[in-house]
N, CA, C and O atoms as a MOPAC input file, in Angstrom:
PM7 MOZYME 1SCF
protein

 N      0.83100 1    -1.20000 1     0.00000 1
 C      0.00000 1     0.00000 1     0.00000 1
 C      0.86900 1     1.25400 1     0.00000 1
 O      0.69300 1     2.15700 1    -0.81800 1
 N      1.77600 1     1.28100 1     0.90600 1
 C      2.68500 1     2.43300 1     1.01600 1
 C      3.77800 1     2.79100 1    -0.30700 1
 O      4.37900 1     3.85500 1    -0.45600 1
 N      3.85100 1     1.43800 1    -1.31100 1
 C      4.72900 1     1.64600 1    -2.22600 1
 C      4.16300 1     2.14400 1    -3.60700 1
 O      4.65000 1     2.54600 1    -4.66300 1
 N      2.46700 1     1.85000 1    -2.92200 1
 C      1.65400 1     2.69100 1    -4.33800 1
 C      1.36000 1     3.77200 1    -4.14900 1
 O      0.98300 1     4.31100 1    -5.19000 1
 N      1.33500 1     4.53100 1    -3.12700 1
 C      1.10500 1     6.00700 1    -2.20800 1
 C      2.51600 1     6.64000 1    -3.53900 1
 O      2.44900 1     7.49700 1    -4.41900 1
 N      3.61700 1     5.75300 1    -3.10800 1
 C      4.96600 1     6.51400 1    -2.87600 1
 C      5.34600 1     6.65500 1    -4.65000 1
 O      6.10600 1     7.45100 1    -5.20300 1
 N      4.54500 1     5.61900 1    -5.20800 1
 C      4.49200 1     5.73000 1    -6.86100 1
 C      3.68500 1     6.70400 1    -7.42500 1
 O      3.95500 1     7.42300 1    -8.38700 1
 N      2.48200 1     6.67300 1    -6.63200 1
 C      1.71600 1     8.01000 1    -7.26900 1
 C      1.96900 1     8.80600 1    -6.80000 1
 O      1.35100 1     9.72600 1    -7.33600 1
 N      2.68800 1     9.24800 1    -5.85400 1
 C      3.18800 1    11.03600 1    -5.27000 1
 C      4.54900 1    11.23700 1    -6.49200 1
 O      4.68400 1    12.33100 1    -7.04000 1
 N      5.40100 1    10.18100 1    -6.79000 1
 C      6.18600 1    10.58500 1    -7.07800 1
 C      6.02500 1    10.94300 1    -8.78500 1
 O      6.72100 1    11.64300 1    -9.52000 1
 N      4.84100 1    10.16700 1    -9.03500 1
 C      4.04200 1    10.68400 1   -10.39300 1
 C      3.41500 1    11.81300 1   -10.61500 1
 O      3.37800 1    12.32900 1   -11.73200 1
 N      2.80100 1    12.36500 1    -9.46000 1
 C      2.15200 1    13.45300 1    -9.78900 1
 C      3.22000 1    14.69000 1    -9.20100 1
 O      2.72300 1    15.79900 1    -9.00300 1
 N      4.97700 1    14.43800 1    -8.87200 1
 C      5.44600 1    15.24800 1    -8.58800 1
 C      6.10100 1    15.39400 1    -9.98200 1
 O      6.28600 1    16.59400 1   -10.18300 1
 N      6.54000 1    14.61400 1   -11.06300 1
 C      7.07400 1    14.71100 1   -12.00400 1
 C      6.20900 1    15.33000 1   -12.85800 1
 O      6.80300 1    16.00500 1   -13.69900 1
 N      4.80300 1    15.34800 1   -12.96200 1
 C      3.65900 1    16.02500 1   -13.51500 1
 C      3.83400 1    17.25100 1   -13.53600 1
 O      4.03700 1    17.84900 1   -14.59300 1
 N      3.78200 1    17.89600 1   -12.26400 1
 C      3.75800 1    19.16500 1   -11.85300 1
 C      5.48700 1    19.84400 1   -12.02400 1
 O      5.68800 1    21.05700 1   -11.95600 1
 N      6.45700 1    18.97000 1   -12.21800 1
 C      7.24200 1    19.46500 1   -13.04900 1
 C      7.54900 1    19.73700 1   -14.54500 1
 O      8.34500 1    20.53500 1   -15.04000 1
 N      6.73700 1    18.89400 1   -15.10300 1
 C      6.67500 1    19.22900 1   -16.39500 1
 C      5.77600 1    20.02500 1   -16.58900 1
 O      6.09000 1    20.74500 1   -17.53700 1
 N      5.00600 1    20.22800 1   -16.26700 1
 C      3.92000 1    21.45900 1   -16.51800 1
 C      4.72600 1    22.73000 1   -16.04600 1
 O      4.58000 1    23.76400 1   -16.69700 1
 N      5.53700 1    22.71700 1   -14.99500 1
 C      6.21300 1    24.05900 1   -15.00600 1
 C      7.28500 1    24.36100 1   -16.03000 1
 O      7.69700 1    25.45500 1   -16.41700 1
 N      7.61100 1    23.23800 1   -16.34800 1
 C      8.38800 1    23.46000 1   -17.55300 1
 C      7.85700 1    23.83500 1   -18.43200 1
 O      8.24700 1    24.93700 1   -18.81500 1
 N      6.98600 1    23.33700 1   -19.04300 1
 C      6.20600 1    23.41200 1   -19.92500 1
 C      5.27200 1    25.41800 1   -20.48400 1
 O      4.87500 1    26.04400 1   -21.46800 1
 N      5.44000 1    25.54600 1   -18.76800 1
 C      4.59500 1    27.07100 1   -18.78000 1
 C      6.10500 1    27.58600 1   -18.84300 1
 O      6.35800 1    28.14100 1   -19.91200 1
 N      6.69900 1    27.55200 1   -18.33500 1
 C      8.22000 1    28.29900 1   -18.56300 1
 C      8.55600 1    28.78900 1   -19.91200 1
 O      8.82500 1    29.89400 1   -20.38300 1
 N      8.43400 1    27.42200 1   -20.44000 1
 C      9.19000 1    27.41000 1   -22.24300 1
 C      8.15100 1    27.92000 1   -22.59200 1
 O      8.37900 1    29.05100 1   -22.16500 1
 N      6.98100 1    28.00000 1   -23.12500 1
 C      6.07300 1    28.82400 1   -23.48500 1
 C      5.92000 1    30.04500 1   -23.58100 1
 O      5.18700 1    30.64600 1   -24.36700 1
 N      6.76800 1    30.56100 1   -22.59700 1
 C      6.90200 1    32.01700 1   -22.18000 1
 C      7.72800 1    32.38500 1   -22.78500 1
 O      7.78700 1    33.61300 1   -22.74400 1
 N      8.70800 1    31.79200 1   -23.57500 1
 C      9.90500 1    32.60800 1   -24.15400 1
 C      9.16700 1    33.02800 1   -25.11900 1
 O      8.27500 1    32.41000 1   -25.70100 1
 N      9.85300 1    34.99000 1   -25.44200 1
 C      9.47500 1    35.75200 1   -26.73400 1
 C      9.72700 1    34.68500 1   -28.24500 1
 O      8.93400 1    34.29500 1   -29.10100 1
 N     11.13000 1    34.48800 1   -28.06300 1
 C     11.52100 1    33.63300 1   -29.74200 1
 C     11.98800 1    32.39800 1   -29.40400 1
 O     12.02300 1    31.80100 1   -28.32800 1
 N     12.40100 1    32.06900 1   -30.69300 1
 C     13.09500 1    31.06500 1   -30.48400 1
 C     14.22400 1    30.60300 1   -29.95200 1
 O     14.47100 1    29.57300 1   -29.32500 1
 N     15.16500 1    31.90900 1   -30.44000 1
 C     16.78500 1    31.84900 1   -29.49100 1
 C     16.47500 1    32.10200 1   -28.21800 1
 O     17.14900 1    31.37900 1   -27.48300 1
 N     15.57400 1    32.98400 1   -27.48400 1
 C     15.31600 1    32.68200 1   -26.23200 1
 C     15.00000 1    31.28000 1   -25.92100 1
 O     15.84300 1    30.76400 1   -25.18700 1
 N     14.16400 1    30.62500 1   -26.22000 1
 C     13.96900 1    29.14400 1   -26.10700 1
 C     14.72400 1    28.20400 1   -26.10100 1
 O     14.83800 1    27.31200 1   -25.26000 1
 N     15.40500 1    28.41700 1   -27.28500 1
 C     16.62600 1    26.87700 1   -27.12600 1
 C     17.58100 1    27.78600 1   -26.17900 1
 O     18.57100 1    27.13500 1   -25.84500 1
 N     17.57300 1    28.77000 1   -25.78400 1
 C     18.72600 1    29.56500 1   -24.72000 1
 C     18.59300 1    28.85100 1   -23.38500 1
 O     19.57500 1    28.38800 1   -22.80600 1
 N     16.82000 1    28.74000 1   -22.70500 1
 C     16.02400 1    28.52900 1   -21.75400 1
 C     16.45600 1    26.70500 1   -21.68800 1
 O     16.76200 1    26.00200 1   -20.72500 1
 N     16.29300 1    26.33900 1   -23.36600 1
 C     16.12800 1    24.62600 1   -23.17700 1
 C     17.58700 1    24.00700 1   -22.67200 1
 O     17.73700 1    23.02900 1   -21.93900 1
 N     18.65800 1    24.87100 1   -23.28400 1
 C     19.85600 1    24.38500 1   -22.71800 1
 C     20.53800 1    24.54100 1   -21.48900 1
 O     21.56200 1    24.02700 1   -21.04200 1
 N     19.42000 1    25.69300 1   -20.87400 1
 C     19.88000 1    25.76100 1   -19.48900 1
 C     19.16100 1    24.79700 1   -18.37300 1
 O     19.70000 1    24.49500 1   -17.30900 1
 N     18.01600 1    24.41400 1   -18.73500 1
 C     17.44700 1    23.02300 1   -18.21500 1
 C     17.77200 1    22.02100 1   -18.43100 1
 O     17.64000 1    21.25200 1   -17.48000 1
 N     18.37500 1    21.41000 1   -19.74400 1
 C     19.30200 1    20.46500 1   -19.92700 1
 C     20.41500 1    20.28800 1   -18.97700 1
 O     20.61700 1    19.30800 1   -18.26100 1
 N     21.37700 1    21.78800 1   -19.10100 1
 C     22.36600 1    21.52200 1   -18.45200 1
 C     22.54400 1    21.36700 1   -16.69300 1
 O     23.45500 1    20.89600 1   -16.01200 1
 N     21.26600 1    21.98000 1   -16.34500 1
 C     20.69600 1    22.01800 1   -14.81500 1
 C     20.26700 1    20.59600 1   -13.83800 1
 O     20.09300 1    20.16100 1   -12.70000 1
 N     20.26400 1    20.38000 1   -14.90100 1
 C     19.77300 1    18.31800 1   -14.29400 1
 C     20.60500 1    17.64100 1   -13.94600 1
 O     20.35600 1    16.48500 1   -13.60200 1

């Protein structure tokens, strides 16, 4: 029971990171802002 708690928290925490990602990158004006933004999340991980 506790290891399906600990699967779906850790699912809906990866969720709510991609959605912030997701609203992040969205936000860039162009494109060189964007792949500017994408390589700094790449390299941040």
């Amino acid at each position: 029971m506790f290891a399906l708690l600990l699967e779906a928290l850790i699912d809906l925490l990866e969720r709510a990171e991609h959605s912030r990602r997701d609203a992040y990158l969205s936000s860039s004006v162009d494109m060189c802002e964007l792949e500017r933004r994408m390589r700094a999340i790449e390299t941040s991980e």
